[in-house]
C-alpha positions in Angstrom: 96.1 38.9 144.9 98.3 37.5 142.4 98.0 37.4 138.6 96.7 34.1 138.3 93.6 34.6 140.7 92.3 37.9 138.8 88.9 37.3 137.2 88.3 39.2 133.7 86.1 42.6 134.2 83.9 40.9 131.7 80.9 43.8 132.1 83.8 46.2 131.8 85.8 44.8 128.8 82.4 44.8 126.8 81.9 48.0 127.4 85.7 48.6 125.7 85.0 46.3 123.2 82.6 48.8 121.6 85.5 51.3 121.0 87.3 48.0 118.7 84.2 47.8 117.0 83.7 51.2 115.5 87.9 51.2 114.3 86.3 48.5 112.2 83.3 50.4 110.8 85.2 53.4 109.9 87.8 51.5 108.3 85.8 49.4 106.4 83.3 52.6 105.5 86.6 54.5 103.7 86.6 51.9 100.5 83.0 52.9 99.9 83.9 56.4 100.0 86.5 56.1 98.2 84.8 55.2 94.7 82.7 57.8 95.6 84.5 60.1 96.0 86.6 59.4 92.5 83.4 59.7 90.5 81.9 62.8 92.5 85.0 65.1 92.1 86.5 63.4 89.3 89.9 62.2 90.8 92.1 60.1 89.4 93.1 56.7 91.2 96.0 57.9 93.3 94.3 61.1 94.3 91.0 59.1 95.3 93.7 57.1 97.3 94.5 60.2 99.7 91.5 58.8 101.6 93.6 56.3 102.7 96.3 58.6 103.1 94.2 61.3 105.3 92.9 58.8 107.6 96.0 56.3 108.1 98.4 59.3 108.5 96.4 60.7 111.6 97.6 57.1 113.6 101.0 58.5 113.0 100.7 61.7 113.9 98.5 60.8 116.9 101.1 58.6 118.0 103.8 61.1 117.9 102.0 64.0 119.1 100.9 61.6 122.3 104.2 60.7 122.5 105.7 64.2 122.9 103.2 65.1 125.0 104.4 62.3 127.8 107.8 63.4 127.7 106.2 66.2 129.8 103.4 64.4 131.4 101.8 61.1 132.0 98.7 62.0 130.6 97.2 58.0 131.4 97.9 58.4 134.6 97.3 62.2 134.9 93.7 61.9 133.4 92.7 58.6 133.3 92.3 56.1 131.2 88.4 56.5 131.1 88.5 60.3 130.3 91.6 60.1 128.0 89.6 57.5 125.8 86.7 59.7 125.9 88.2 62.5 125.1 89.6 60.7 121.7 85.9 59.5 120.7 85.0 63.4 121.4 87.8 64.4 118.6 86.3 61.4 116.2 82.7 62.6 116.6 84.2 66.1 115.6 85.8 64.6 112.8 82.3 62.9 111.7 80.2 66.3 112.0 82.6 67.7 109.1 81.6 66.0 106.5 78.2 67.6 106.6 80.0 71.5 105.8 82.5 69.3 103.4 79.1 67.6 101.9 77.5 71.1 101.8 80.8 73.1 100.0 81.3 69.4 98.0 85.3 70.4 98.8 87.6 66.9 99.0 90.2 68.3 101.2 87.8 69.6 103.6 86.7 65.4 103.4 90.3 64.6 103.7 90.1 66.8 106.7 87.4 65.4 108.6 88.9 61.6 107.8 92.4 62.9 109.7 90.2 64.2 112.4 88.3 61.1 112.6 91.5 59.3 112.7 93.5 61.1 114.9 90.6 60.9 117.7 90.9 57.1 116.7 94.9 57.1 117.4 94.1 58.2 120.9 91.7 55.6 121.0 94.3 52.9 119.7 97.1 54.1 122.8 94.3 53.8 125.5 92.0 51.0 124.6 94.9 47.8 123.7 96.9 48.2 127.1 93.3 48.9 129.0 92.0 45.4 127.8 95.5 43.5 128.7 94.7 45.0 132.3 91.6 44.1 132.3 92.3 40.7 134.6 95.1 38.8 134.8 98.2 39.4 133.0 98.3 36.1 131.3 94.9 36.4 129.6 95.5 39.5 128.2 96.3 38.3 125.4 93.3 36.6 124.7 91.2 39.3 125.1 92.8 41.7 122.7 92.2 38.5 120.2 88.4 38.6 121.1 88.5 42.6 120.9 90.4 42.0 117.3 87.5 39.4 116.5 85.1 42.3 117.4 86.8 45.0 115.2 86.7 42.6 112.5 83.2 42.0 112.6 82.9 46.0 112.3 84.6 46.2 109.3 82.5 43.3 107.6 79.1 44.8 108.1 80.7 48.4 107.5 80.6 48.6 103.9 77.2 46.6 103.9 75.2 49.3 106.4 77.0 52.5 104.4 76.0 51.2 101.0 72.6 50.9 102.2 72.6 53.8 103.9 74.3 55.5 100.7 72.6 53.7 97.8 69.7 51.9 99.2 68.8 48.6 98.9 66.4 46.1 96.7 64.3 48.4 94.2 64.9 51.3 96.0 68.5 50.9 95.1 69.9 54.2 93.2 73.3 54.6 91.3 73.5 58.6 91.1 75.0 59.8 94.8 74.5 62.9 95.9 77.2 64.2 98.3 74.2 65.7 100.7 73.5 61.8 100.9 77.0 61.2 103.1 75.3 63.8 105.5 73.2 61.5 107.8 75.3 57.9 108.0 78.1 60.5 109.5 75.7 62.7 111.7 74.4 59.6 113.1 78.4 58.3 113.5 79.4 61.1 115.4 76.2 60.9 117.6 77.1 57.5 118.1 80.6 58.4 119.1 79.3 60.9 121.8 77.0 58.6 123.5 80.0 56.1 123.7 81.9 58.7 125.0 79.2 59.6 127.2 79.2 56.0 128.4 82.9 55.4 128.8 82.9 58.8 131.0 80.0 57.1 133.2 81.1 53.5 133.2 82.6 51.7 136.2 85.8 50.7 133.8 88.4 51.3 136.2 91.9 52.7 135.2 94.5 50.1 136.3 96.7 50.8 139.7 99.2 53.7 139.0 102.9 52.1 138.7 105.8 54.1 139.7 108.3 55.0 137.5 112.0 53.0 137.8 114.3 55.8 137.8 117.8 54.6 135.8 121.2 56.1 136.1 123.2 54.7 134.1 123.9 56.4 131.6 125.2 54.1 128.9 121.8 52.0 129.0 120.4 53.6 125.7 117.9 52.6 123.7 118.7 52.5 119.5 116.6 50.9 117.5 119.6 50.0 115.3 121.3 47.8 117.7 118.1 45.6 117.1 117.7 43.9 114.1 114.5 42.3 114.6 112.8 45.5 115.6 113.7 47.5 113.1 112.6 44.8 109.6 110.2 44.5 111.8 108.9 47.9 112.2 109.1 47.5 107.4 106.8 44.7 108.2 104.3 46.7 110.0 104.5 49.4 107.8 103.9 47.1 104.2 102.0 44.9 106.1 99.2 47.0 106.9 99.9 48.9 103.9 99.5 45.9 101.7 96.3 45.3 104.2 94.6 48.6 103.0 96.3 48.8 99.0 94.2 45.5 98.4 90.8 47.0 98.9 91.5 50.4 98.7 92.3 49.8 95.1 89.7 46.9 94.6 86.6 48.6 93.2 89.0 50.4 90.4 90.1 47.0 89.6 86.3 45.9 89.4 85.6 48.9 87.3 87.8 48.0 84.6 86.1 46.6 81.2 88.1 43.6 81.6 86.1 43.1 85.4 82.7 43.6 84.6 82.5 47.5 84.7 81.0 47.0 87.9 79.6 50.4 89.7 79.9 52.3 93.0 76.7 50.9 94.1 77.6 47.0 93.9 80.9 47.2 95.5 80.0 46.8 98.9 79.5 42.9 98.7 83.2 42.3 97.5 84.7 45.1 100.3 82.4 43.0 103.0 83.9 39.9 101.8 87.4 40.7 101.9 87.1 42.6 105.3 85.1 39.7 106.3 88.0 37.4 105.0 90.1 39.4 107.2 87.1 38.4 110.1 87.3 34.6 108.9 91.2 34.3 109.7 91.2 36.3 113.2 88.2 33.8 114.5 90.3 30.7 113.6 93.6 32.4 114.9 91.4 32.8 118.0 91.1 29.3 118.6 94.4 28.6 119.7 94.0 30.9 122.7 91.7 28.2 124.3 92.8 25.2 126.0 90.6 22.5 124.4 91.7 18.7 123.3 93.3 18.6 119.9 90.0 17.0 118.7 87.6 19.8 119.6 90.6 22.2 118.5 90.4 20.7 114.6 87.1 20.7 114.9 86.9 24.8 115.7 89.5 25.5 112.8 86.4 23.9 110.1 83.6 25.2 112.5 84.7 28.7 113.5 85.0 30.1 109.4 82.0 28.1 108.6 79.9 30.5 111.4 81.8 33.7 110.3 81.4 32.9 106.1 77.8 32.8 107.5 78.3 35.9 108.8 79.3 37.4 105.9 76.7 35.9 103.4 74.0 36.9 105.9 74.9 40.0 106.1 74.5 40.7 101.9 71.3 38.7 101.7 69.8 41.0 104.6 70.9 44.1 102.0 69.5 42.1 99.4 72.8 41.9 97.3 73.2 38.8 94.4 75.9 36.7 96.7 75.6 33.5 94.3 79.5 34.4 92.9 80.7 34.0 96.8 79.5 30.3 97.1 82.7 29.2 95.5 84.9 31.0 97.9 85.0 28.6 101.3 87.8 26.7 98.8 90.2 29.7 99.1 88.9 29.5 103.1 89.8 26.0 103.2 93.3 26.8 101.8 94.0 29.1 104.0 93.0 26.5 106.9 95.4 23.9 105.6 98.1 26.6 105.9 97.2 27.5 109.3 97.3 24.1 110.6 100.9 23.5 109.2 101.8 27.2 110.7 100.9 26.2 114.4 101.5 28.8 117.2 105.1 29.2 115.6 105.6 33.0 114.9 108.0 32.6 112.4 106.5 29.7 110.4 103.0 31.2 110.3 104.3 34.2 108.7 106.5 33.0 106.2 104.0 30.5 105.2 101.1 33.1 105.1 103.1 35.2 103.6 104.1 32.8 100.1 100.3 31.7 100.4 99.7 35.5 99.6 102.3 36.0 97.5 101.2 32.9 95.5 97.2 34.2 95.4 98.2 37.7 94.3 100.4 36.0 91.1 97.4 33.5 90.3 95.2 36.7 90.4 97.4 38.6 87.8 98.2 35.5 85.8 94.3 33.6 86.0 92.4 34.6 82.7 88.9 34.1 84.0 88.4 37.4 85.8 85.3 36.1 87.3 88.1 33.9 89.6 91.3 36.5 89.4 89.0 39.0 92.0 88.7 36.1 94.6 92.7 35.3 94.7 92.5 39.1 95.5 90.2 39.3 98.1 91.8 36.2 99.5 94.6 38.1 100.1 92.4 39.3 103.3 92.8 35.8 104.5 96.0 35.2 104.8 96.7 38.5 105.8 94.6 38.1 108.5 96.8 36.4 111.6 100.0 38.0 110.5 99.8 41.3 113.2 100.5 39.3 116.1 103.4 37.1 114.5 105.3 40.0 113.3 104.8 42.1 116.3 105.6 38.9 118.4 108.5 38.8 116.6 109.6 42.5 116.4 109.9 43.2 120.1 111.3 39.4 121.4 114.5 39.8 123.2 114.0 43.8 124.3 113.4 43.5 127.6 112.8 46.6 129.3 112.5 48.5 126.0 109.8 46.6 124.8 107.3 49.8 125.4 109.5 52.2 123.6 109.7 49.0 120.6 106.0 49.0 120.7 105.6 52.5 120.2 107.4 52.3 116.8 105.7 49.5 115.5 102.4 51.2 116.1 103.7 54.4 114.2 104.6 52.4 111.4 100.6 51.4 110.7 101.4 55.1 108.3 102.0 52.3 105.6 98.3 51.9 105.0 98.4 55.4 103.8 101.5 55.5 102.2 101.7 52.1 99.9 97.3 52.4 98.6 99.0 55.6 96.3 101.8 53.5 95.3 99.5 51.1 94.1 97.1 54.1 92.7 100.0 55.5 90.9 100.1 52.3 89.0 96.5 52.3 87.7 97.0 55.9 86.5 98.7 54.6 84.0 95.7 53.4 82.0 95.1 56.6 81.3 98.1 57.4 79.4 98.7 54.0 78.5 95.1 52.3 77.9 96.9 49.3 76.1 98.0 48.1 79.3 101.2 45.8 79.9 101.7 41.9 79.4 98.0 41.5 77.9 96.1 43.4 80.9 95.2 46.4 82.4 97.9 48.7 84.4 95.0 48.9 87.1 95.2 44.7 87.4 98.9 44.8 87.0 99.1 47.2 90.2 98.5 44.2 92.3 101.9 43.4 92.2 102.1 46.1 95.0 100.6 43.6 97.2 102.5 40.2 95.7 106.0 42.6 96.4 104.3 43.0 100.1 103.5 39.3 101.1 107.4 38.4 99.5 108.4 40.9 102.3 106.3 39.5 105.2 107.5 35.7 104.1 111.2 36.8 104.3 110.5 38.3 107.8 108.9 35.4 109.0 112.2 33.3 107.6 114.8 35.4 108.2 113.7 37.3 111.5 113.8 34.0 113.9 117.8 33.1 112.4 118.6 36.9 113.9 116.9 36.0 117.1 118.6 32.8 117.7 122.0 34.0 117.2 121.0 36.1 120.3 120.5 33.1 122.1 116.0 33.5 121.9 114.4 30.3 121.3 110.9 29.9 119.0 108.3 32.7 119.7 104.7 31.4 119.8 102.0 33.8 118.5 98.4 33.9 120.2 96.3 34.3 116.6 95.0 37.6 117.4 94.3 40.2 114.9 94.9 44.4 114.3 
């Protein structure tokens, strides 16, 4: 049967989609723990940032420890696709049931712990679950559902931080402020349950692990891979690394920004509606990317771009009303939303375009946010940030691995262990707020902690000069324009 003629395992592939759904949660559920976890043990803002570190480092050393491992064996095709991504949700459930000793010895490496647990069960998760949905049916949609699965995971990490601040804090009048750490107990006993019936349920599903391929055996000897001899793969593999970095830094580093006198002294307990919004910004973008995987008329198509934000804004707002959480602020927001649409529409399918153009959009919110003297409006260029963050994955990986033929697996490999930025460039950023407390008068008439957002604004200058520069080096090797699908990581 050829390509063309395979028919999406659509009962199969939602049963994978669940897998996408809780990278989301977890991810989101780390920048409500992480203000927590500064005011339980007293931390300062780059040591609160290890969070990010603990759980974004385990992708890398999950990617390398799988990739030693199948220099000696296949393990895919030795155990399965179905058992190998059961086995990872086993080692995240593992990771969950920790935090209830952590909770009960109230030690923060012992939480550190559990998060690189958690996240190394995810990086096994990662390696399985992307190429398992591309096989899912025919080759040529497979790119369209990784951009539905990427739609999923970013609805996970918009309600994230709304169900663990409920489940944390409480909601309405029952709504607390003092946290206990025995109160992290349950939301993670009831995660890692969750993880085990998934597991459970991948074991027992009728997912089926693609056909075995055979392995092409080469002889010549001077057919070596080095990353160096490609230019585009390795600025591209930087551009993974700062861009989910400056992904992470922005939120990660958000509700110390919020605490600041100069933001409202707003607590632990209220942060969850601006970490929802700028996950959910991140949700927003990836549903409009998503559109141009369809083959619609360019009327219904325009129509989608305004539509398709609309529904997920919704999404968003609903989602804080139902935890009772004052959204009035966040009814000024669809103007950064429509912003961002007038950029996409310029930005096309065009790899290179949309990235350098998303990537001065950022830039440009990040300086309005440290420039803008009405704070009330400096936090929404911030979280905007999520927005035009939000398509840039695909372009950069589209971009990164164009022109490698053959090696494009071993290409893809390194990008994915570059996603160590998210733990690496939040403590950066932490490092910076630090300074308030040597230095409370702060530096060009504000705070060190709202001056370390030019972490991020350094970041999207990066991710523009890929987008420019990255498509000159490919056509000097004779590749024409690369077209992005809009999907999301």
């Amino acid at each position: 049967m050829s390509s063309e003629n395979l028919q999406t395992k659509w009962g199969q592939f939602i049963s994978l989609i669940i897998v996408f759904f809780f990278w989301g949660f977890v991810g989101s559920a780390n920048d409500i723990l992480i203000p927590v976890f500064k005011k339980v043990f007293m931390l300062s803002q780059v040591q609160s940032q290890l969070v990010a570190w603990a759980f974004y480092v385990a992708y890398f050393v999950g990617s390398i420890i799988f990739f030693l491992v199948s220099l000696k064996v296949d393990v895919l095709q030795k155990f399965g696709y179905k058992k190998t991504l059961s086995a990872g949700l086993l080692l995240s459930a593992f990771g969950s049931f920790m935090f209830v000793p952590a909770a009960t010895m109230e030690s923060f490496p012992f939480f550190l712990t559990a998060l690189f647990t958690v996240g190394l069960g995810f990086s096994i998760q990662q390696i399985v679950a992307n190429p398992l949905a591309i096989k899912m049916g025919s080759p040529d949609t497979g790119a369209h559902r990784l951009t539905l699965a990427g739609g999923i995971n970013s609805f996970g990490t918009t309600i994230g931080a709304i169900l663990l601040g409920i489940a944390l804090f409480g909601m309405g009048n029952d709504k607390k402020t003092d946290l206990s750490l025995e109160d992290i107990k349950l939301p993670f006993i009831i995660l890692g349950i969750a993880f085990i019936v998934v597991a459970i349920f991948m074991n027992f599903s009728k997912i089926e692990n693609p056909a075995k391929t055979e392995k092409k055996v080469i002889t010549d000897n001077s057919d070596t891979f080095r990353i160096l001899d490609y230019p585009q793969l390795y600025l591209g593999m930087l551009a993974i690394f700062i861009y989910v970095g400056t992904e992470v830094t922005i939120i990660s580093n958000l509700p110390a920004l919020l605490h600041t006198v100069e933001f409202g002294r707003i607590l632990e307990d209220s942060v969850s509606p601006f970490i929802a919004l700028y996950w959910g910004s991140l949700m927003i973008g990836r549903w409009n990317g998503g559109v141009n995987v369809f083959n619609t008329s360019t009327l219904v198509n325009t129509a989608l771009k305004f539509i398709v934000p609309a529904v997920a804004f919704g999404v968003i707002i609903g989602a804080n009303i139902f935890a009772e959480h004052d959204v009035s602020a966040f009814y000024i927001y669809p103007i950064w939303i429509l912003l961002f649409i007038g950029v996409s529409f310029v930005g096309g399918k065009n790899a290179g375009k949309t990235l350098m153009l998303f990537g001065i959009s950022g830039l440009l919110m990040m300086l309005s946010g440290l420039v803008c003297t009405d704070t009330e409006i400096a936090k929404f260029f911030f979280i905007s940030g999520g927005l035009f963050l939000s398509i840039m994955w695909p372009s950069i990986f589209d971009l990164a691995i164009a022109g490698l033929g053959k090696n494009t697996g071993k290409a893809s490999s390194f990008l994915i262990m570059m996603i160590l930025g998210g733990g690496v460039i939040p403590l950066i950023q932490g490092g910076i707020c630090d300074i308030d407390l040597t230095s409370p008068a702060g530096i060009f008439g504000i705070s060190w902690t709202h001056f370390s957002y030019v972490v991020p604004l350094l970041g999207f200058a990066y991710l523009g000069f890929y987008g420019y520069y990255c498509p000159k080096i490919l056509k000097r090797q004779g590749i024409g324009r690369i077209e992005t699908e809009g999907g999301g990581h």
